[in-house]
C-alpha positions in Angstrom: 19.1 -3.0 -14.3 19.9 -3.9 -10.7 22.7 -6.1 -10.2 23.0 -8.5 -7.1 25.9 -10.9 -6.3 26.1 -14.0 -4.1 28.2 -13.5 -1.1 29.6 -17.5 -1.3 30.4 -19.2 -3.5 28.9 -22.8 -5.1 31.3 -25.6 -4.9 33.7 -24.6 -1.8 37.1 -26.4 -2.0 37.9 -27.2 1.4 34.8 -29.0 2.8 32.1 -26.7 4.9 34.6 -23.9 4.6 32.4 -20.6 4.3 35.3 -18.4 5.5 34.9 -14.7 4.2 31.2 -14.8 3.4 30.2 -11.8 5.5 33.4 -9.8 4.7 32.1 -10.4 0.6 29.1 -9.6 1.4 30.5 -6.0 2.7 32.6 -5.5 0.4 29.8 -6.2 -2.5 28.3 -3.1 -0.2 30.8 -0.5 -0.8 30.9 -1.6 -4.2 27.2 -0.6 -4.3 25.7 -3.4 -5.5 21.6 -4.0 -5.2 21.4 -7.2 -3.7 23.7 -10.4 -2.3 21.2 -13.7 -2.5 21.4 -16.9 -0.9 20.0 -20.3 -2.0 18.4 -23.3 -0.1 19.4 -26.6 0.0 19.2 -28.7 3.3 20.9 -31.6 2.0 24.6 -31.7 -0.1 23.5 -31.5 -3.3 25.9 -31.5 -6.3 25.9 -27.6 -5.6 27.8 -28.0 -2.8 28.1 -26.6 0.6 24.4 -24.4 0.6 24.3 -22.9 3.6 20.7 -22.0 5.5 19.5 -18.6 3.9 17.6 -17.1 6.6 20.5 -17.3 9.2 23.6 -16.4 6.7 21.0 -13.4 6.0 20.4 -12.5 9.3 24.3 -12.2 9.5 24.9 -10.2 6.3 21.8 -8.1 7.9 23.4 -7.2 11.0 27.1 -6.8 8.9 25.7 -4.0 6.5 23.1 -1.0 6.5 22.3 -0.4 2.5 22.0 -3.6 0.9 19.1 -5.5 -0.2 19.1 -9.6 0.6 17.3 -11.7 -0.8 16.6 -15.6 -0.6 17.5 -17.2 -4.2 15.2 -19.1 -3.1 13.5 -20.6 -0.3 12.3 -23.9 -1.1 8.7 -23.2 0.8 6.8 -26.3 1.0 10.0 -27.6 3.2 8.8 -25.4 6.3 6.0 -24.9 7.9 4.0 -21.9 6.8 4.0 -20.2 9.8 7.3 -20.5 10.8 8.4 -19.8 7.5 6.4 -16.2 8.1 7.6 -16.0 11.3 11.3 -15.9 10.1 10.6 -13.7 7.1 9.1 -10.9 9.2 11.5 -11.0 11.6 14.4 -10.6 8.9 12.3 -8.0 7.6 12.5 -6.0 10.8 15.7 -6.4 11.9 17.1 -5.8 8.4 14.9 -2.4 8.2 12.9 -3.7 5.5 15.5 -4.8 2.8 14.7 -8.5 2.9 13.0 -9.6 -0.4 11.9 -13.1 -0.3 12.2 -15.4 -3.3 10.6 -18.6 -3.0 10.5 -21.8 -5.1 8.8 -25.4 -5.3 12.5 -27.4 -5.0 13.4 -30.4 -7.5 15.1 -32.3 -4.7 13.4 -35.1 -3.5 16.0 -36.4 -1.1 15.3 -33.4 0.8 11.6 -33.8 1.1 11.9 -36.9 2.0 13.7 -36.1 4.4 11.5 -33.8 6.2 8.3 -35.5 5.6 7.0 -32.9 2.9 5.1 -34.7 0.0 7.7 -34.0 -3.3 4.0 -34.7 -5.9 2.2 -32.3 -4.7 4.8 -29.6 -4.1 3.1 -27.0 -6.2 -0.1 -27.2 -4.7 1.6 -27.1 -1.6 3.4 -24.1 -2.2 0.5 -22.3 -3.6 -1.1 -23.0 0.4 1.9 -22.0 2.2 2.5 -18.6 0.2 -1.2 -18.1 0.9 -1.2 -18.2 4.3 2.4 -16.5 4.2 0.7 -13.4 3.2 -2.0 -13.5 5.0 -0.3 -13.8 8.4 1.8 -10.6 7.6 -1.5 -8.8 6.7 -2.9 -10.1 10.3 -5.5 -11.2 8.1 -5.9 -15.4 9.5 -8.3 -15.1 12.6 -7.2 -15.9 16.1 -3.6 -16.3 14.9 -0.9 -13.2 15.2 2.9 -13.9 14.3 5.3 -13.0 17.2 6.5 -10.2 14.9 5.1 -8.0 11.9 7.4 -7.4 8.8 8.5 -3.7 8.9 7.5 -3.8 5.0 3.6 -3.4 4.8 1.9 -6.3 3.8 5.1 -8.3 4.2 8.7 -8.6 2.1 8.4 -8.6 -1.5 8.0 -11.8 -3.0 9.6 -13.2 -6.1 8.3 -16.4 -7.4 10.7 -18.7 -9.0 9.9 -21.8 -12.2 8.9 -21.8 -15.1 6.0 -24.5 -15.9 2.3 -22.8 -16.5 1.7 -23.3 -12.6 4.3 -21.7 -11.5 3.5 -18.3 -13.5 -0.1 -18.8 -12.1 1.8 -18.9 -8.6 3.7 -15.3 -9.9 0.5 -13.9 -10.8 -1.0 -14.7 -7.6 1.6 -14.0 -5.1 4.4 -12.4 -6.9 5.6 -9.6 -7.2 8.1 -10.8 -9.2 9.1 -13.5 -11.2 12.6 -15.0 -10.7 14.6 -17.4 -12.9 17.0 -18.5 -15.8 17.2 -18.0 -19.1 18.0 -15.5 -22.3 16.7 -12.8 -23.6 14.4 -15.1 -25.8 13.0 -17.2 -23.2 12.7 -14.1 -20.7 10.6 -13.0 -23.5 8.7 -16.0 -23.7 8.3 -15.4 -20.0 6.6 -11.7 -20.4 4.2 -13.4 -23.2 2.9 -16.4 -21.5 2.4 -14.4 -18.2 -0.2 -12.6 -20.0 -1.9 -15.4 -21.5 -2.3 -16.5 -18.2 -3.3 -13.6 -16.3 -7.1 -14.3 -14.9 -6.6 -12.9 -11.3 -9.2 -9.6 -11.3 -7.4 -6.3 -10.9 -4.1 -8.0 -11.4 -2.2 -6.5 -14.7 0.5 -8.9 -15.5 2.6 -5.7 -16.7 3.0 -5.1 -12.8 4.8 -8.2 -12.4 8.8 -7.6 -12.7 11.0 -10.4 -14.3 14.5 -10.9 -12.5 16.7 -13.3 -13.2 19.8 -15.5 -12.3 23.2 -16.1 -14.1 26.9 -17.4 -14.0 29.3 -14.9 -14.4 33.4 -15.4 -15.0 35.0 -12.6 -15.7 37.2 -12.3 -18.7 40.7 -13.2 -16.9 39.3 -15.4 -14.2 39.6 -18.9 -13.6 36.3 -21.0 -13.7 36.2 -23.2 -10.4 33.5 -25.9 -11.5 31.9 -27.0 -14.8 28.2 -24.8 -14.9 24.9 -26.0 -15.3 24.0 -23.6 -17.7 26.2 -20.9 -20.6 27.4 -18.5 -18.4 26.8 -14.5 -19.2 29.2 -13.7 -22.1 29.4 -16.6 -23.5 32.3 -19.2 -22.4 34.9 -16.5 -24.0 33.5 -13.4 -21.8 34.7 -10.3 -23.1 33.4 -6.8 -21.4 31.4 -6.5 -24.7 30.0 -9.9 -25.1 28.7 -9.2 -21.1 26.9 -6.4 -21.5 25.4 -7.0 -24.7 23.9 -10.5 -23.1 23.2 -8.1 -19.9 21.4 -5.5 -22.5 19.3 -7.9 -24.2 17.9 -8.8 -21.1 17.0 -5.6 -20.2 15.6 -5.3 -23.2 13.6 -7.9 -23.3 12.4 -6.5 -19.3 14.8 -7.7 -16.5 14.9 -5.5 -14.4 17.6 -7.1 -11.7 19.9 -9.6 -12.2 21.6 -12.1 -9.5 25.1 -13.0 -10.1 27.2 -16.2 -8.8 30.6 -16.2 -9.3 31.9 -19.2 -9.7 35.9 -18.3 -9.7 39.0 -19.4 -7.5 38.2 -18.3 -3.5 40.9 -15.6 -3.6 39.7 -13.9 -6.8 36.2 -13.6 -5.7 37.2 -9.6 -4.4 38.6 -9.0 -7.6 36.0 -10.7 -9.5 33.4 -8.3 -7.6 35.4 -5.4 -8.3 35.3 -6.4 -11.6 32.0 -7.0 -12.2 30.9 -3.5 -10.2 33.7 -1.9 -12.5 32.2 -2.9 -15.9 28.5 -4.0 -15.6 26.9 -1.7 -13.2 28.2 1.5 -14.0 27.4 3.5 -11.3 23.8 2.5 -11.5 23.5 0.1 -8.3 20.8 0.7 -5.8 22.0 4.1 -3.7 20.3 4.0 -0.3 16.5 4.1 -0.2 16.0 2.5 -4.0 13.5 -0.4 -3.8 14.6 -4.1 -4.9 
């Protein structure tokens, strides 16, 4: 399993303070992690301080040389389509191909409301923006040619967060993988309905990969904020109980899994070290591996 980490963290104590981002997001680096991952929020939600993805990727691009980034996610139908390309392939090029980029419908309706984006029909939208997405990195929409082409061919890999029956239509479609919450159970569930629903022709559903998200404190470390969710291990984490949660998922066909730390702002080092010391065991993506 590859293991990614968040290079902030949720819930920031000291207002906007995003002090020692890119130096965590080096350091998760040398500890030979996948991935880092950052959300999308425009508004303060009660997550916090989210900073914009694309530019706090394009920094922790232009900081490291190995690393996968990946957006966790983009809330698509909040852009425009083609700018939304337009910054993907770029990231893509300048990052040497290790963007991957994981999109999502959004729950916040504040924020489309804010931008003029129609919060009903965000699915449908979605599915129309990741359309022409795609087709504007294959130079496949007549008269129309982005300023750049992703380095990747065909465009970044795309992993396509939610879990109602439209948004596993949406994976099939689009994804190459799908990207989300839950145990080893419901991951399951996951695997099972995708191929109920598989109707695209040529598309296996077996090709699709599952990836997932998850709250990790370490056994030792103080827990900053109150979770949405039962963090990995349990809320007694031992290395054991960790793994075993990490191995069921496996199991049951994770085959990455993104990590936020939610711990005190001066253990997150140790915290990494921590969790690149027990749960990756040396198997984190050397150069070259794909996402």
């Amino acid at each position: 399993m590859r293991i990614g980490v968040a290079p902030h963290r949720l819930w920031p104590l000291n207002g906007d303070d995003l002090e020692g981002v890119l130096e965590t997001a080096v350091l998760a680096e040398r500890l030979r992690f996948n991935h880092v991952i950052a959300g999308c929020h425009l508004l303060r939600t009660s997550l916090g301080v989210t900073p914009d993805p694309i530019v706090l990727l394009s920094a922790v691009a232009g900081a490291t040389s190995r690393i996968r980034i990946a957006t966790s996610v983009m809330i698509t139908t909040l852009y425009h389509p083609v700018v939304l390309a337009h910054q993907a392939a770029t990231l893509d090029l300048l990052s040497g191909g290790r963007f991957v980029f994981g999109v999502g419908t959004g729950w916040n309706r504040a924020e489309f409301d804010a931008v003029g984006a129609e919060f009903r029909r965000r699915g449908k939208c979605a599915d129309e923006s990741l359309a022409m997405v795609k087709a504007l990195w294959r130079d496949e929409v007549p008269g129309m040619r982005l300023g750049v082409a992703p380095r990747t061919p065909g465009g970044p890999a795309v992993w396509v967060g939610g879990q109602s029956d439209a948004a596993l239509r949406r994976v099939l479609r689009f994804g190459d993988a799908w990207h989300g919450q839950g145990d080893a159970l419901a991951v399951a569930g996951i695997r099972r309905r995708l191929a109920s629903l598989a109707s695209r022709p040529g598309r296996d559903p077996a090709t699709v990969e599952l990836t997932s998200v998850a709250f990790l404190v370490p056994p030792g470390f103080r827990q900053l904020q109150e979770l949405p969710g039962k963090p990995l291990g349990g809320v007694r984490p031992s290395v054991g109980s960790v793994k075993h949660e990490l191995g069921l998922l496996e199991e049951a066909g994770v085959s990455a899994c993104s990590l936020w730390l939610p711990v005190m702002p001066d253990a997150l080092p140790d915290a990494l070290a921590w969790t690149a010391e027990h749960l990756t065991d040396g198997r984190c993506a050397r150069s070259g591996e794909a996402a």
